[in-house]
N, C-alpha and C positions, 0 to 999 in steps of 0.2 A: 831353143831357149830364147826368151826376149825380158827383157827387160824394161819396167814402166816406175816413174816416177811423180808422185806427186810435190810438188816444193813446197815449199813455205815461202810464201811470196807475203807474209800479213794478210790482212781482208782480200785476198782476191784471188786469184787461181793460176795454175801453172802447171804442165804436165809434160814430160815429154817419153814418146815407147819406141826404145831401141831394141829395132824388129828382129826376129831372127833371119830373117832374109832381107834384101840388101836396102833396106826401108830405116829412115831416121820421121818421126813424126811431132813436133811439136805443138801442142794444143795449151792456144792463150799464152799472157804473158802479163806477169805486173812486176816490169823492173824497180825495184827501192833503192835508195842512194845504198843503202849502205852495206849490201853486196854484190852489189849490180855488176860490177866485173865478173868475180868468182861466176856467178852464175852464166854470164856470157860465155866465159871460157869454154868452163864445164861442156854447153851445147856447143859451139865450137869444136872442140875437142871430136866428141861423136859423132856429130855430122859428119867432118870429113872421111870416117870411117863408112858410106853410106854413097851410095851413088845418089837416092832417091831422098830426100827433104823435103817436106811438108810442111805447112803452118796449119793449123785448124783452129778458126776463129770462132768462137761459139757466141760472143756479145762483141756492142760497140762501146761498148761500157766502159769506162776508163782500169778500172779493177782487174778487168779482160783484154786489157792491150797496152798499158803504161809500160814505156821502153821499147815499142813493137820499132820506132822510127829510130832507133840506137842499133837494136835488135839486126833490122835488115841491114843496116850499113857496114857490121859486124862478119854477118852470114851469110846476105844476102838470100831474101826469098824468094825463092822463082815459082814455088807451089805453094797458092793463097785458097783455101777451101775456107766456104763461105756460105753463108745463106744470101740470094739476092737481094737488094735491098735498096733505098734510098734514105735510112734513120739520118736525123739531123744534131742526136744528140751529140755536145763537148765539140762543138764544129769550130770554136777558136784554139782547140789542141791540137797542139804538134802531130802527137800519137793517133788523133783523131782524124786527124788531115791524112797521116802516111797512111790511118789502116782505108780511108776515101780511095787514096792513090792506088792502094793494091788493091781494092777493092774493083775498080775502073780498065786496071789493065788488064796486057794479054797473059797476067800471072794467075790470072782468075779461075779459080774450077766453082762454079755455082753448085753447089749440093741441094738435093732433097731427095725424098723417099723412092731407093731404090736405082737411084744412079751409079751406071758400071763407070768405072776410069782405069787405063793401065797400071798395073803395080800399086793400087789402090786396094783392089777388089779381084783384079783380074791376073793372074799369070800368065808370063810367054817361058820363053827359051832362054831370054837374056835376064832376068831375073822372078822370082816368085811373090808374091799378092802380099800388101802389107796385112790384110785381114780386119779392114775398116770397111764396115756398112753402115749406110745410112738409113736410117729409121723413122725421120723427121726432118722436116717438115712434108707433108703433101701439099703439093704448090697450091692445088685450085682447092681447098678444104675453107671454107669460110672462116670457121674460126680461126686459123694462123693467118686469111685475107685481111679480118679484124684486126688481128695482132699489127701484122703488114702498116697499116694503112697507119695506125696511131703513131707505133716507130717512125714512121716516112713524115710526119708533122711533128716531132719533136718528144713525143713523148716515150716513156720506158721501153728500151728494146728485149728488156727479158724473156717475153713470151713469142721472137723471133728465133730463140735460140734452137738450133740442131740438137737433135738426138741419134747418138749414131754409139756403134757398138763393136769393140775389137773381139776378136778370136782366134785364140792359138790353135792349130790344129792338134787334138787328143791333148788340149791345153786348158787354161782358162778362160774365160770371157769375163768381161769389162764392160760397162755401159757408163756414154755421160750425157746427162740432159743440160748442160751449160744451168741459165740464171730460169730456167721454168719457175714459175709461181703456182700455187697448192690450186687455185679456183681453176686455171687454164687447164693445167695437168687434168684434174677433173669432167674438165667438159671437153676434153679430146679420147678419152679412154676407148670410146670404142669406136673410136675412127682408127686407133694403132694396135696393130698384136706385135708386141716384146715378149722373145722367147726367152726360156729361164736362162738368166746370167748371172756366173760366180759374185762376180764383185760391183758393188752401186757406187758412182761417186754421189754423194748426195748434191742435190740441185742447190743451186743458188748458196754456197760454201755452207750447208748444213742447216741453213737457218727456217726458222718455223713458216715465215712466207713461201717457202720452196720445199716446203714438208710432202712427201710422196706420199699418195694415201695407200691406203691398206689395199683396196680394189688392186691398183697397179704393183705393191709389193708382192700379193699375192702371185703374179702373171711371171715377175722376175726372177722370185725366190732367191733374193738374194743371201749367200753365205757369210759373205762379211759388208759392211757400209763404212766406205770411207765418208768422215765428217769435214767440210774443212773449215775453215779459220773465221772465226765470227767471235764478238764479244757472248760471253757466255749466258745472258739473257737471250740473246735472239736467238740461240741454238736448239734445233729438236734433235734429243740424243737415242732418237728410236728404240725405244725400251722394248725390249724383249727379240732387240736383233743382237747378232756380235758386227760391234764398231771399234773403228780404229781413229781416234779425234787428235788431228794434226794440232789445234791450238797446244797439245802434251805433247804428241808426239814428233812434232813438229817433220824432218823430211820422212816421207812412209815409201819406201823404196819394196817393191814387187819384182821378188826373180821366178819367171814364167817356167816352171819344165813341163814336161809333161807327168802329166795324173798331180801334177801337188802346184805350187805356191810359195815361194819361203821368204817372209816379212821382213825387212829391215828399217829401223828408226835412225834418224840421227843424234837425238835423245840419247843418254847413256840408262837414263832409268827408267823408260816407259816399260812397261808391261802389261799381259791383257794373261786371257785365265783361259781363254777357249784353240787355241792355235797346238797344234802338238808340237813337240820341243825335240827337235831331232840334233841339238846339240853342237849348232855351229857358232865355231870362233874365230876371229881373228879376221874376219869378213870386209873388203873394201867398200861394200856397199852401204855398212852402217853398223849400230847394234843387232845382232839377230833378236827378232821378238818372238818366232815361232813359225810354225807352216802348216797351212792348208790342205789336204789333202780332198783332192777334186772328184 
């Protein structure tokens, strides 16, 4: 069993999968004053349960790291999984500065397409594979060289972002493409093959700019798309998928088993119409919303 949680962090992203083997992962971070403890703790908490803790940075974007320099001082990160880089963006923030500093040092794992790492990817004896591959970037692919080069003068690091993909064994699978944007997605499609994965987080927190086109849903077949947190103009709510839209249901909590899924909101009255309802109560995870059956 593992467990994956999306936060409500407002406009920006936050995720972390507490693996069923001895793996804590958290992916981004947008600490907000106003429950910025509660949420340290909470991963606090977890981690120490975990010999192995991760960061996975998917942007430099403030949305994608605000609190990251509280964050380590808290938790301290020793595993920074990253795309390489030199962006210059928000280069007089704090956050901006510490995510420079881990970015620099020997905490550094560089990711792209298809890189092994210990307890990453790989099992030994001393413990078993978080079950994160990476999917994206291909270092020498021109177009992400483009991307490269724009980030590295200042401008938008979105289409920098990693795409990588957990899996439970006889479980579910998860895919996250960080802040991708609709035209990039597009002109990469067949430079990448994504195999079909249960659940999409949608790119760039839902919004129409990071809209996944149809080519590429087709390839993932996704069963459910987490939406997340954007003002409701900028949202594409992928009509004629089943989505689960955190700006409602705000924390969307995923308990991994095997062959099913079973959804938790923090919401007491979210609800959705496609999930089977196997009638669990009383749940520390959340409201139960229903489950997936994979």
């Amino acid at each position: 069993m593992s467990v994956i949680k999306s936060i409500s962090v407002g406009n920006g992203d936050m995720f972390y999968i507490f693996h069923g083997s001895d793996n804590f992962t958290i992916i981004d971070c947008n600490l907000i004053n106003d429950d910025k403890i509660v949420r340290i703790n909470e991963l606090k908490s977890l981690a120490k349960e975990k010999g192995i803790v991760r960061f996975i940075s998917t942007s430099p974007d403030l949305d994608h790291i605000r609190g990251i320099k509280t964050l380590d001082e808290e938790i301290g990160i020793a595993n920074f999984y990253v795309v390489k880089n030199d962006a210059l963006k928000n280069s007089d923030n704090v956050d901006f500065q510490k995510y420079r500093e881990l970015h620099d040092s020997d905490k550094a794992f560089y990711i792209s397409e298809g890189v092994t790492r210990k307890w990453m990817n790989l099992g030994d004896a001393e413990r078993g594979s978080s079950g994160i591959n990476i999917l994206w970037p291909i270092s020498d692919n021109r177009t992400f060289l483009t991307a490269l080069e724009k980030a590295n003068v200042g401008e938008s690091p979105n289409n920098i972002s990693p795409i990588f993909r957990y899996s439970l064994q006889n479980g579910a699978s998860v895919i996250w493409m960080g802040d991708l944007e609709t035209p990039f997605m597009d002109s990469i499609i067949n430079d990448i093959s994504i195999p079909a994965t249960d659940i999409l987080i949608a790119p760039h927190h839902g919004r129409k700019s990071g809209k996944v086109s149809k080519k590429f849903l087709d390839e993932i077949k996704p069963k459910v798309i987490i939406i997340g947190e954007a003002s409701c103009d900028d949202i594409d709510y992928y009509k004629g998928y089943n989505t689960i839209t955190q700006n409602s249901a705000q924390d969307i909590t995923m308990e991994c088993l095997q062959g099913k899924v079973h959804f938790y909101s923090s919401s007491t009255s979210y609800t959705v119409d496609f999930l089977k309802n196997e009638r669990i109560t009383n749940h520390s995870l959340g409201t139960y919303i229903g489950t997936l059956n994979l």
